[in-house]
C-alpha positions as CSV (number, residue, x, y, z in Angstrom):
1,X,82.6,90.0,87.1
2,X,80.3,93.2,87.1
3,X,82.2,96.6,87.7
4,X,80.2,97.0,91.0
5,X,81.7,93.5,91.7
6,X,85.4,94.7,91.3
7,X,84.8,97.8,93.3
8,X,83.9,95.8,96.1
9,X,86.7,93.7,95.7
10,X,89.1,96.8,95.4
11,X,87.7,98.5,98.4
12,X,87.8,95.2,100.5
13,X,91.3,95.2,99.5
14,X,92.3,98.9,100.4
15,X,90.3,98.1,103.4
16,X,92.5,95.1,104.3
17,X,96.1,97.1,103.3
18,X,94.7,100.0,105.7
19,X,93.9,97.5,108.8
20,X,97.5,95.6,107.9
21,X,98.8,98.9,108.5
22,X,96.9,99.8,111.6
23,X,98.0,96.4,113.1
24,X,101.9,97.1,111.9
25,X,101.9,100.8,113.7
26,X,100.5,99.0,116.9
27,X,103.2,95.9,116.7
28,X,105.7,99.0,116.1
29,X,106.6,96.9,112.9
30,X,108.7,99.2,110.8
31,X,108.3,97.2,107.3
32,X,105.0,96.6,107.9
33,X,103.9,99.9,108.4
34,X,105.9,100.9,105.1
35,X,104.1,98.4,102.8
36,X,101.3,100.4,102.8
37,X,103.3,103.1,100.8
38,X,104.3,104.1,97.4
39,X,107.9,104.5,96.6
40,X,107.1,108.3,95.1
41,X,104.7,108.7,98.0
42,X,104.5,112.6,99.5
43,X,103.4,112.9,103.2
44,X,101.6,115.7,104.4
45,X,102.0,114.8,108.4
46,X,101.0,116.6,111.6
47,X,104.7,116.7,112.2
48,X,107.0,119.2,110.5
49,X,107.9,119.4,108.0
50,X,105.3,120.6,105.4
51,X,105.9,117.6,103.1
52,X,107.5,114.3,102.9
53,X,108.5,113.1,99.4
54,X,109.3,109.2,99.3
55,X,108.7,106.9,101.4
56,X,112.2,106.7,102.4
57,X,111.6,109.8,104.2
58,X,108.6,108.7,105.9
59,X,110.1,105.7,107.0
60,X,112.3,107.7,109.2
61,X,109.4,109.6,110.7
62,X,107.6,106.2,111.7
63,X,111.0,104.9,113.4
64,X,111.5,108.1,115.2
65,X,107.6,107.4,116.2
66,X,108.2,104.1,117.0
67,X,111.3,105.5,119.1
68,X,109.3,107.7,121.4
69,X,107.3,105.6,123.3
70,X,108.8,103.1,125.2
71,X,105.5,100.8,125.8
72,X,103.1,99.9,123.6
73,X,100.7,102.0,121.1
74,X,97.6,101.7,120.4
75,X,96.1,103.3,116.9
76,X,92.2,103.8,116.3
77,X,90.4,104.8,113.6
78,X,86.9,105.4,113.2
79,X,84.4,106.6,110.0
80,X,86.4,105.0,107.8
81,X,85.3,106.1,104.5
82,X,86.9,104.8,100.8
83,X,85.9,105.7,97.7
84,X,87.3,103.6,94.7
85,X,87.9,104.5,90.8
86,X,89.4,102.3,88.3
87,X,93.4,102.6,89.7
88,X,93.1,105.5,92.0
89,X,90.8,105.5,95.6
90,X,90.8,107.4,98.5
91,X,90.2,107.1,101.9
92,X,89.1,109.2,105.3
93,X,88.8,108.9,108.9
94,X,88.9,110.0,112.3
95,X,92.4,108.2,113.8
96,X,94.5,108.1,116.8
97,X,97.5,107.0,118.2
98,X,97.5,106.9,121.8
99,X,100.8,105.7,123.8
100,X,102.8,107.1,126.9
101,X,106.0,108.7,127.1
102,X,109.2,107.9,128.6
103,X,108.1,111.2,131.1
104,X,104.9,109.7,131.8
105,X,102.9,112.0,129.6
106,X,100.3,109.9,128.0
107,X,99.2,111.1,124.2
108,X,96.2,110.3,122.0
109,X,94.4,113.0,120.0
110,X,92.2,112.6,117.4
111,X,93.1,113.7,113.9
112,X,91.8,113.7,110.4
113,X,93.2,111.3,108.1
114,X,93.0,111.6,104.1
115,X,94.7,108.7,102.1
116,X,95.0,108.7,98.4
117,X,95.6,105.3,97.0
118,X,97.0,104.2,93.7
119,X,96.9,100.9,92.2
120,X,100.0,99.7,91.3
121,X,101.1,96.4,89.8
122,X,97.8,95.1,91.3
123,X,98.5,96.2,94.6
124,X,96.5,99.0,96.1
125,X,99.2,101.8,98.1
126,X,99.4,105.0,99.5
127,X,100.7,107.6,97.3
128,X,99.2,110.8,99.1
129,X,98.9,111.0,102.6
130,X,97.3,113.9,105.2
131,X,97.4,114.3,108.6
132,X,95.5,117.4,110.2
133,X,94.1,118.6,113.3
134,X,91.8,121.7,113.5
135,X,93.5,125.1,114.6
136,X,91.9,127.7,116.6
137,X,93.4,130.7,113.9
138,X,92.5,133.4,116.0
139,X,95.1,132.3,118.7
140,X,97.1,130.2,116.4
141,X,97.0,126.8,118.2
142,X,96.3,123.2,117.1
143,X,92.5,122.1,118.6
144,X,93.8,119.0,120.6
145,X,90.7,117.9,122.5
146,X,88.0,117.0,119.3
147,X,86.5,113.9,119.6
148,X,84.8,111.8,116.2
């Protein structure tokens, strides 16, 4: 097999971990969501706080997430972009979760997504993840209403 060969292969496989993933935050499947990650994975999140070190802590972020809405959630992403070396990749896009709170308030921004993966024991995972959304610095306030 060629080395353009295996980076296909290795892309098609961090595509396929990030679309399990996708399909486990919209099932609100806990475990499934957390495959994705490294054990030593650090989480820079649109959430306080600034970091998240191990995915032990981030998998009470996505159950607190999960907690919130009391219906169903839908997750997009679009540009999808992943770039692969010989054990490390990463990833971007343009994602969104969109659901409804228990008030009524329905949510769904875009935001910009930045994955690092590393290959470990074979298996592609997240070991660095960022979240963002623009800010408008002059009157210090998140840019909600961006679309890809």
């Amino acid at each position: 097999m060629t080395v353009e060969d295996n980076k296909k292969n290795d892309e098609a496989a961090i595509k396929r971990v990030i679309e399990g993933g996708v399909e486990a935050i919209r099932a609100k499947d806990l475990d499934g969501v957390m495959s994705m990650y490294a054990p030593e994975l650090v989480s820079f999140d649109i959430v306080p706080p600034l970091q998240y070190v191990g995915a032990d802590a981030y998998r009470k972020q996505w159950k607190e997430v999960f907690s919130l809405f009391p219906g169903p959630i839908n997750y997009e992403m679009v540009d999808l972009s992943i770039t692969v070396g010989d054990d490390v990749a990463f990833a971007h896009s343009f994602n969104r979760l969109s659901a409804t709170l228990p008030t009524g308030q329905k949510i769904g921004n875009w935001l910009r997504w930045t994955a690092c993966f590393q290959k470990m024991n074979g298996k592609w995972l997240i070991a660095h993840m960022q979240a963002s959304v623009p800010v408008d610095l002059e009157h210090g306030k998140a840019v909600l209403d961006l679309k890809p």
